[in-house]
C-alpha positions as CSV (number, residue, x, y, z in Angstrom):
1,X,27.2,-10.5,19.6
2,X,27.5,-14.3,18.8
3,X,24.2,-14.9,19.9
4,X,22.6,-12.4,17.5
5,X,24.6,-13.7,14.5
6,X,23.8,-17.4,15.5
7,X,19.9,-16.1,15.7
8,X,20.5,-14.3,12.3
9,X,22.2,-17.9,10.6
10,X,19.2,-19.6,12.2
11,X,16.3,-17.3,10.6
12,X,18.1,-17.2,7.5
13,X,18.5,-20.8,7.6
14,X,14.4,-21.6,8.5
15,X,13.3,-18.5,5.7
16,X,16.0,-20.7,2.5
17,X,14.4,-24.0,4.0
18,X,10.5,-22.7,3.7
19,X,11.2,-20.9,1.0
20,X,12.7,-23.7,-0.5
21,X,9.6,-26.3,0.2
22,X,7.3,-23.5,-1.2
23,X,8.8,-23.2,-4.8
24,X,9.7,-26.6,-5.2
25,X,5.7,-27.5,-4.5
26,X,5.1,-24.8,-7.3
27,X,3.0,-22.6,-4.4
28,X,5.3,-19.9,-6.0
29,X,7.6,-19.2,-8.2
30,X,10.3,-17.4,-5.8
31,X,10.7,-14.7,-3.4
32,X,12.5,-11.9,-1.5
33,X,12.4,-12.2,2.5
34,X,13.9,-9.2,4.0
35,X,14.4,-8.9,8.1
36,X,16.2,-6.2,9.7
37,X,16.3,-5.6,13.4
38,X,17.7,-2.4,14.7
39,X,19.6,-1.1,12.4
40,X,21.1,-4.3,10.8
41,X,19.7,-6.6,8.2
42,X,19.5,-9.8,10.3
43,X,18.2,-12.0,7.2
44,X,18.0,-11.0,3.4
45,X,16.7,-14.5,1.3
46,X,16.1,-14.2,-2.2
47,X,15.4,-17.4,-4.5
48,X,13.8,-19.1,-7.6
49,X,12.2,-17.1,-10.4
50,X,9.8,-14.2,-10.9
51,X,7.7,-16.5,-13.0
52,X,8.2,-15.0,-16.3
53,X,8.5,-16.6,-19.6
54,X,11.9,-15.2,-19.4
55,X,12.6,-17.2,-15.9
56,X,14.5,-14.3,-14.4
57,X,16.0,-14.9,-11.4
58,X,15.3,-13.3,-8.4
59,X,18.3,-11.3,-6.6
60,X,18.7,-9.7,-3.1
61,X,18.9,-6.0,-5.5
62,X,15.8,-7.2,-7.7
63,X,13.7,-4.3,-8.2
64,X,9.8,-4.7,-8.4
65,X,7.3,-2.4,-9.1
66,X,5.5,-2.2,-5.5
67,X,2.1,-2.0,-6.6
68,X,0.0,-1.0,-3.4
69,X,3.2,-0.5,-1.1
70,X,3.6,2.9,-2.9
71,X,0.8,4.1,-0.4
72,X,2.4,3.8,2.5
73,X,5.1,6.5,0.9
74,X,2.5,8.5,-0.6
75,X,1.2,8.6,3.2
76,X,4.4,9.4,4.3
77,X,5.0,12.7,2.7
78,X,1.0,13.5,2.9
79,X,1.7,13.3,6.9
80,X,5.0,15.3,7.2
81,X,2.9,17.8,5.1
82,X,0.1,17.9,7.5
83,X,2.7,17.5,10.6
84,X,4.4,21.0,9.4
85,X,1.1,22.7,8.9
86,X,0.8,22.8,5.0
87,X,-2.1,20.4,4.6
88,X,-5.1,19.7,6.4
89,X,-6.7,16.7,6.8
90,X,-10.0,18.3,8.3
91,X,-10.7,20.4,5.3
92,X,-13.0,20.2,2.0
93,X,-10.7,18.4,-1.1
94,X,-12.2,22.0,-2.7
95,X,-10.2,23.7,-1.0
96,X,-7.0,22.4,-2.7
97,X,-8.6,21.2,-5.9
98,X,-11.8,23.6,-6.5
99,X,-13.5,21.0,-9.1
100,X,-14.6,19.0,-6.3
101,X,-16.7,22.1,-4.7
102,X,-19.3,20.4,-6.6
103,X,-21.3,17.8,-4.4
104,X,-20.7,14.6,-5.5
105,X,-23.2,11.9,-6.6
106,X,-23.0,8.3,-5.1
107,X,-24.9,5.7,-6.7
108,X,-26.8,3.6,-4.3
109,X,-28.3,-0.1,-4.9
110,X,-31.5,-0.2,-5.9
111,X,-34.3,-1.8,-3.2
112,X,-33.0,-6.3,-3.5
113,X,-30.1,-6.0,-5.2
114,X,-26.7,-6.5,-3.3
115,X,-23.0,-5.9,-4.0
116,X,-21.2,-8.9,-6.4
117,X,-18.5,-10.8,-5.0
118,X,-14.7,-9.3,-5.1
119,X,-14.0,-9.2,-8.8
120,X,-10.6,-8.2,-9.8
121,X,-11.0,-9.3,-13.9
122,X,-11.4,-6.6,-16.0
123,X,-15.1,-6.3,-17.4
124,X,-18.6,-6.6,-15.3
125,X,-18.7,-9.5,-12.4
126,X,-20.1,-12.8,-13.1
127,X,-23.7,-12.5,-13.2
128,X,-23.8,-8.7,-14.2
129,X,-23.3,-5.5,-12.5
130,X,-26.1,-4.8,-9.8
131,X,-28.5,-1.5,-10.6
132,X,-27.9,1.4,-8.6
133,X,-30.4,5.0,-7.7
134,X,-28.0,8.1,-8.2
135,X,-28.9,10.6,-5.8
136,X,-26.7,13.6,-4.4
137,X,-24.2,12.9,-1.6
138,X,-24.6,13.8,2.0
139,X,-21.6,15.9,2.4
140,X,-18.6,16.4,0.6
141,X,-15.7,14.8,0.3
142,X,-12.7,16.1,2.9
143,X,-8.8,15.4,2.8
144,X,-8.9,12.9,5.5
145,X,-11.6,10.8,3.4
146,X,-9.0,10.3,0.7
147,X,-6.3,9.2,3.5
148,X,-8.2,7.1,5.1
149,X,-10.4,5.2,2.2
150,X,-13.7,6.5,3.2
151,X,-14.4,8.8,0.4
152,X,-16.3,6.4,-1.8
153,X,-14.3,7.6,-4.9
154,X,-13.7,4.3,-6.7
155,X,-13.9,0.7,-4.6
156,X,-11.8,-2.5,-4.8
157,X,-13.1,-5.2,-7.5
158,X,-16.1,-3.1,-8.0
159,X,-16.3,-1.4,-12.0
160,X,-17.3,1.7,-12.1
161,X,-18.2,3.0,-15.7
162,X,-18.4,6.8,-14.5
163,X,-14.6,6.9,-13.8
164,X,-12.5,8.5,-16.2
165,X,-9.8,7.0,-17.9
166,X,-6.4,8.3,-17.9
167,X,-5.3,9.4,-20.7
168,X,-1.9,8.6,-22.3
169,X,-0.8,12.5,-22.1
170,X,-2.3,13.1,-18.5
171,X,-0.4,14.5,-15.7
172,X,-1.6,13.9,-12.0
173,X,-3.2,17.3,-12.5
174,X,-5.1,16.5,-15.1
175,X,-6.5,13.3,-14.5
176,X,-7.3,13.9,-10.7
177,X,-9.3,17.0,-12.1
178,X,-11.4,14.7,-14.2
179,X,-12.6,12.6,-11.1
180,X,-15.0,14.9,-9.8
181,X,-17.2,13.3,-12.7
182,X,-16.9,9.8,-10.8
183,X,-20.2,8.7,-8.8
184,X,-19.3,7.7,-5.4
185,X,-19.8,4.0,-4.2
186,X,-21.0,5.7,-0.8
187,X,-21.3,9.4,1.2
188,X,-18.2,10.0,2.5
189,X,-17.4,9.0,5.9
190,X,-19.4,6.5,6.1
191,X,-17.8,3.3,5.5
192,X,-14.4,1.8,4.9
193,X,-13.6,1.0,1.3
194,X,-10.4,0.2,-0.5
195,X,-9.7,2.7,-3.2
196,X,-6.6,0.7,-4.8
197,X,-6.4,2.8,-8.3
198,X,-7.8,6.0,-7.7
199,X,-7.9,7.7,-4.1
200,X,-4.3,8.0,-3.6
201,X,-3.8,9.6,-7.0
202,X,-5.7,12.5,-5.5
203,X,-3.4,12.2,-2.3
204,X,-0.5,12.8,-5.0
205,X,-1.7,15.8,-6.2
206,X,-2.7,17.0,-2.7
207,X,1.2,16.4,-2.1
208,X,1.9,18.2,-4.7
209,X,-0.2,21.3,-4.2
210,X,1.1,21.8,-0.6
211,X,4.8,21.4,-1.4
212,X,4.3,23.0,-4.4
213,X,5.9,20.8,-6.4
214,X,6.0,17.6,-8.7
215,X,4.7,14.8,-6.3
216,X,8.0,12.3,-6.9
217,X,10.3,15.2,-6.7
218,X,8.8,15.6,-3.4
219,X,9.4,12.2,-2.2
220,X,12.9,11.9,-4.1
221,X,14.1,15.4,-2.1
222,X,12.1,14.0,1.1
223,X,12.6,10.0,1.5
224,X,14.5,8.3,-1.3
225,X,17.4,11.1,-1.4
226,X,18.2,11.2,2.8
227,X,17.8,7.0,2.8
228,X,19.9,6.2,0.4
229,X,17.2,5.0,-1.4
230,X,19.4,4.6,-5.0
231,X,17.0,1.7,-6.6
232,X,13.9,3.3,-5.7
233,X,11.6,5.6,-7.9
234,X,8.1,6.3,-9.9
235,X,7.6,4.3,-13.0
236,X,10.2,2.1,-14.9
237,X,13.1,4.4,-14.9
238,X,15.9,2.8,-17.5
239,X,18.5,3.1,-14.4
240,X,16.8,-0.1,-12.5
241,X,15.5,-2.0,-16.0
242,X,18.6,-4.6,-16.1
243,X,17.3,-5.6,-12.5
244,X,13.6,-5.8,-13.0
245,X,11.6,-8.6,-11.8
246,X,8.2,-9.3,-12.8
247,X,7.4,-7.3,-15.5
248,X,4.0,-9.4,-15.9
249,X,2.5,-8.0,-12.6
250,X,2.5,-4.1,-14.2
251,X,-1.0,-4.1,-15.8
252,X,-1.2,-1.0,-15.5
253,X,0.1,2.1,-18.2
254,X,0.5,4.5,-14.8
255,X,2.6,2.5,-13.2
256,X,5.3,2.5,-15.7
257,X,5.3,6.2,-16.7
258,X,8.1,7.9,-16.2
259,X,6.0,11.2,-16.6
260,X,3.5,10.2,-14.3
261,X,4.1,9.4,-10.7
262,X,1.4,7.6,-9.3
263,X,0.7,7.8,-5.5
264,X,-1.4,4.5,-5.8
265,X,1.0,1.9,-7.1
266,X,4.0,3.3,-9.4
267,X,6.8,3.0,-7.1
268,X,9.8,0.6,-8.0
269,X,12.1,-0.1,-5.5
270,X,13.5,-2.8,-3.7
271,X,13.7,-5.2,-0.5
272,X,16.7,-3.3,0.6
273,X,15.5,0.4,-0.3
274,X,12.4,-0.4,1.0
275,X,13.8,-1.6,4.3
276,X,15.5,1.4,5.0
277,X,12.2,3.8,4.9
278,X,10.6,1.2,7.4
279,X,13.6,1.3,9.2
280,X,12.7,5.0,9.1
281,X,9.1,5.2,10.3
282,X,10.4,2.4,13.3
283,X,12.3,5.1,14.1
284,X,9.5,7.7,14.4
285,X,11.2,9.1,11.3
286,X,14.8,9.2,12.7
287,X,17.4,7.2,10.1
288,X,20.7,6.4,11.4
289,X,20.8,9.7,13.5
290,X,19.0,12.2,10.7
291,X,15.5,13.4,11.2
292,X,13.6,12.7,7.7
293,X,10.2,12.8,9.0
294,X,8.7,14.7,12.4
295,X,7.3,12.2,14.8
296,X,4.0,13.5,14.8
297,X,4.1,12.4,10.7
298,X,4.4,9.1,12.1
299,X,2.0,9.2,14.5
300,X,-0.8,10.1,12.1
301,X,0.4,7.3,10.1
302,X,0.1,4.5,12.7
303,X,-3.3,6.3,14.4
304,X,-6.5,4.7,14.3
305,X,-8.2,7.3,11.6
306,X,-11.8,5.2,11.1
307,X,-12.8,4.9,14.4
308,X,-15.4,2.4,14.8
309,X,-16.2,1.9,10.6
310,X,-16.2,-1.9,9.7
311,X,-12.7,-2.9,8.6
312,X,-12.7,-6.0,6.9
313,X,-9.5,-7.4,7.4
314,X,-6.0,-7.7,6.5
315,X,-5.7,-9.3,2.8
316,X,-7.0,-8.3,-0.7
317,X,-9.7,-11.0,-1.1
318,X,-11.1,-9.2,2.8
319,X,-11.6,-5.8,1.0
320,X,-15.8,-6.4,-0.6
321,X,-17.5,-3.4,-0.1
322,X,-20.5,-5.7,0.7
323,X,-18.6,-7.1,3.9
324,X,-20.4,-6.5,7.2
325,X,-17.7,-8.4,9.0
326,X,-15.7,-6.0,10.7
327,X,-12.1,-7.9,11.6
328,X,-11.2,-8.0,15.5
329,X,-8.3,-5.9,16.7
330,X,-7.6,-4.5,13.0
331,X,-7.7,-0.4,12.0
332,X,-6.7,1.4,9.5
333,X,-4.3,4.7,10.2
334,X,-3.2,7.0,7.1
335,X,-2.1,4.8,4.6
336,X,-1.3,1.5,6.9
337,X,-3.3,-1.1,8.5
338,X,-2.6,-1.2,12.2
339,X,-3.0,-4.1,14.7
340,X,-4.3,-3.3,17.7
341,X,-4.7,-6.8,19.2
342,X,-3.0,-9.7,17.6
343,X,-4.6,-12.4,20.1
344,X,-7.6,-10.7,18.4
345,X,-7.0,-10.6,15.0
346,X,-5.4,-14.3,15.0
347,X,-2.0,-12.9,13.3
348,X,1.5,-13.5,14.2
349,X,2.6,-9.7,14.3
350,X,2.8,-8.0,17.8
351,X,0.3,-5.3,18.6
352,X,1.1,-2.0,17.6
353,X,2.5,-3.1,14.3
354,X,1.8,-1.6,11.2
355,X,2.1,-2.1,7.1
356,X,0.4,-3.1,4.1
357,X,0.0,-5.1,1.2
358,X,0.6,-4.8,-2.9
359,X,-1.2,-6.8,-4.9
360,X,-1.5,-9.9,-2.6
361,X,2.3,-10.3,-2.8
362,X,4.4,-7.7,-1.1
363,X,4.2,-6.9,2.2
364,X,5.6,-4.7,5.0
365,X,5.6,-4.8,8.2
366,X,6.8,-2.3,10.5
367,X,7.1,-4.1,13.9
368,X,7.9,-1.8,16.8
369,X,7.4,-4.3,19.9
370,X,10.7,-6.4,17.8
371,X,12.0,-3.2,17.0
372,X,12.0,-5.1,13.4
373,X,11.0,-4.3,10.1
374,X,9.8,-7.1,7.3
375,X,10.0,-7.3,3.6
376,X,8.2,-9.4,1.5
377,X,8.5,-9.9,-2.4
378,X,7.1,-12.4,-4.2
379,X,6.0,-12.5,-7.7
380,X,2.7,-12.4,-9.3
381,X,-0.6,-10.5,-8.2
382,X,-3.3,-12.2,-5.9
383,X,-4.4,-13.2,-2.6
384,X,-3.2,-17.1,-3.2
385,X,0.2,-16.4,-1.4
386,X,-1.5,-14.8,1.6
387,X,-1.4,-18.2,3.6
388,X,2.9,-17.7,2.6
389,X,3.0,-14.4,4.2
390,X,1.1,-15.6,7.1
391,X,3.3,-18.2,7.6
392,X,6.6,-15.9,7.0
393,X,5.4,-13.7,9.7
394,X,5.1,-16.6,12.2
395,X,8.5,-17.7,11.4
396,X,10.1,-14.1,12.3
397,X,8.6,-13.3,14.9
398,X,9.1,-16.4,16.8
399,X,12.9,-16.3,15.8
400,X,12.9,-12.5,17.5
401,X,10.7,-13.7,20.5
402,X,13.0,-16.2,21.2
């Protein structure tokens, strides 16, 4: 026992120190670092600012809006759905939302022109948009396209003028049944693209439909309820306002709702509550002796589910849709990245760990060969931190090698 708390004291102290070196520098403006191995929190680090002009301080109980990290939940209950039978992953979208019987339209670059660089501003790329041939899709698009980013509907950094909009009165329901109108960026199954807005909205609905009922009712009566999740729900409920951080980062109207649950990037939570639903999946859905998911939910989660697609790697700035670099010993399951070979993919994290990413600047990783789970928080949107996280990760997991 004394040698696990000295090993806790010592990672704490080496994540403060870092830390510490980082915001001082002005690299960031402050962060939340949580480690838990087992079932205890081994290191929990919160310090500076969330870079507001209101220069709140960060807290271990801060809550940020998750951004991207809401996928891996939305995947979650998508996966104990499909585990129990109720949805499958094999079948036409049509089937559970008949406006997409139509077959879609993808719009394909014209002969010499090539994708723009990775443009994340709102309005058309420097240089202009390139011009694209519409023609009809090759098949249509299937559950499993949506769950595994391979459906073309709506790519990374890339505008798309035929998406809709949502509208300020639109439920899940009604916006996902206004996508059908959306040209594809590809035919699905063909490629690997990262749908950050838009694919996982339909995976809410699809949640919704088989469990026949509100999609963060769902996940409420599924994950947040049985974990103890009390700081933890979809859009900026007043019960967490007095400990929001960041309010700059939420660009989005979804994400703040609270009549609109987005499966994309409107969960607020944090470190801790977060913690204790990737304490969960560690545990092949077992939480401190209570089944909240079925193992198999799990395993579809942490399965390769592209096979041999080009995977570009493991940070925002990887995710062009013009990449035809494919990172080593890197896949993508449902809703999590998955490293296969670490040596490989030149990253700290054992192989067979999983996670993801939100916005450039919160992380997860679920680490079974440390039987660990890591948190990251830091303030701000972009991939500028991503040598941080890198450099978290190496600190961990050499203090729980040692």
């Amino acid at each position: 026992m004394m040698q696990a708390v000295t090993a806790s004291r010592v990672l704490t102290t080496n994540l403060q120190d870092h830390l510490g070196d980082w915001i001082r520098r002005g690299d960031i403006a402050g962060g939340i670092i949580l480690v838990s191995q087992g079932d205890d929190i081994i290191a929990h680090v919160a310090m500076g600012a969330d870079g507001s002009a209101d220069d709140v301080q960060l807290q271990p109980d801060s809550c940020f809006c998750v951004a991207s990290l809401t996928k891996v939940v939305t995947a979650a209950a998508a996966c104990q759905l499909i585990a129990q039978g109720k949805l499958d992953p094999y079948a036409p979208l049509s089937h559970y939302i008949p406006q997409f019987a139509t077959l879609p339209q993808v719009r394909r670059l014209k002969r010499g022109a090539s994708y723009p660089p990775l443009h994340l501003a709102p309005g058309d790329p420097p240089g202009g948009m390139p011009e694209f041939d519409v023609t009809p899709a090759r098949r249509t698009i299937a559950v499993r396209d949506i769950m595994n980013f391979t459906s073309g509907l709506h790519s990374i950094g890339l505008p798309n003028p035929s998406l809709p909009l949502t509208a300020p009165d639109d439920s899940i329901a009604s916006y996902v049944a206004k996508l059908p109108e959306a040209h594809l960026d590809f035919d699905p199954g063909s490629r690997w693209a990262y749908s950050s807005a838009t694919g996982y909205e339909v995976l809410a609905r699809l949640v919704e439909i088989a469990a026949d009922m509100p999609f963060a009712d769902y996940c409420a009566e599924l994950l947040f309820e049985p974990l103890d999740m009390k700081d933890s729900c979809f859009g900026l409920q007043p019960r967490i306002a007095s400990k929001l951080a960041d309010r700059k980062a939420l660009a989005s109207p979804r994400t703040v709702r609270t009549d609109y649950a987005s499966g994309s990037a409107g969960l607020f939570t944090t470190a801790a509550d977060y913690a204790r639903f990737g304490r969960m999946l560690l545990g092949q859905g077992m939480f401190e002796g209570r089944k909240i998911l079925l193992p198999a939910a799990v395993d579809l989660m942490r399965t390769n589910q592209i096979g041999d697609l080009i995977f570009p790697g493991l940070d925002m700035a990887d995710f062009w849709l013009g990449s035809s670099y494919s990172q080593p010993g890197l896949r993508y399951g449902y809703g999590v990245l998955i490293v296969e070979d670490c040596a490989a993919a030149g990253i700290a994290v054992p192989s067979g760990s999983y996670g993801w990413d939100g916005i450039g600047t919160r992380r997860l990783w679920v680490m079974p060969a440390l039987d660990a789970v890591l948190v990251i928080l830091m303030p701000g949107a972009g991939h500028g931190v991503a040598p941080l996280h890198r450099a978290i990760e190496r600190i961990v997991v050499d203090a729980l090698s040692g």
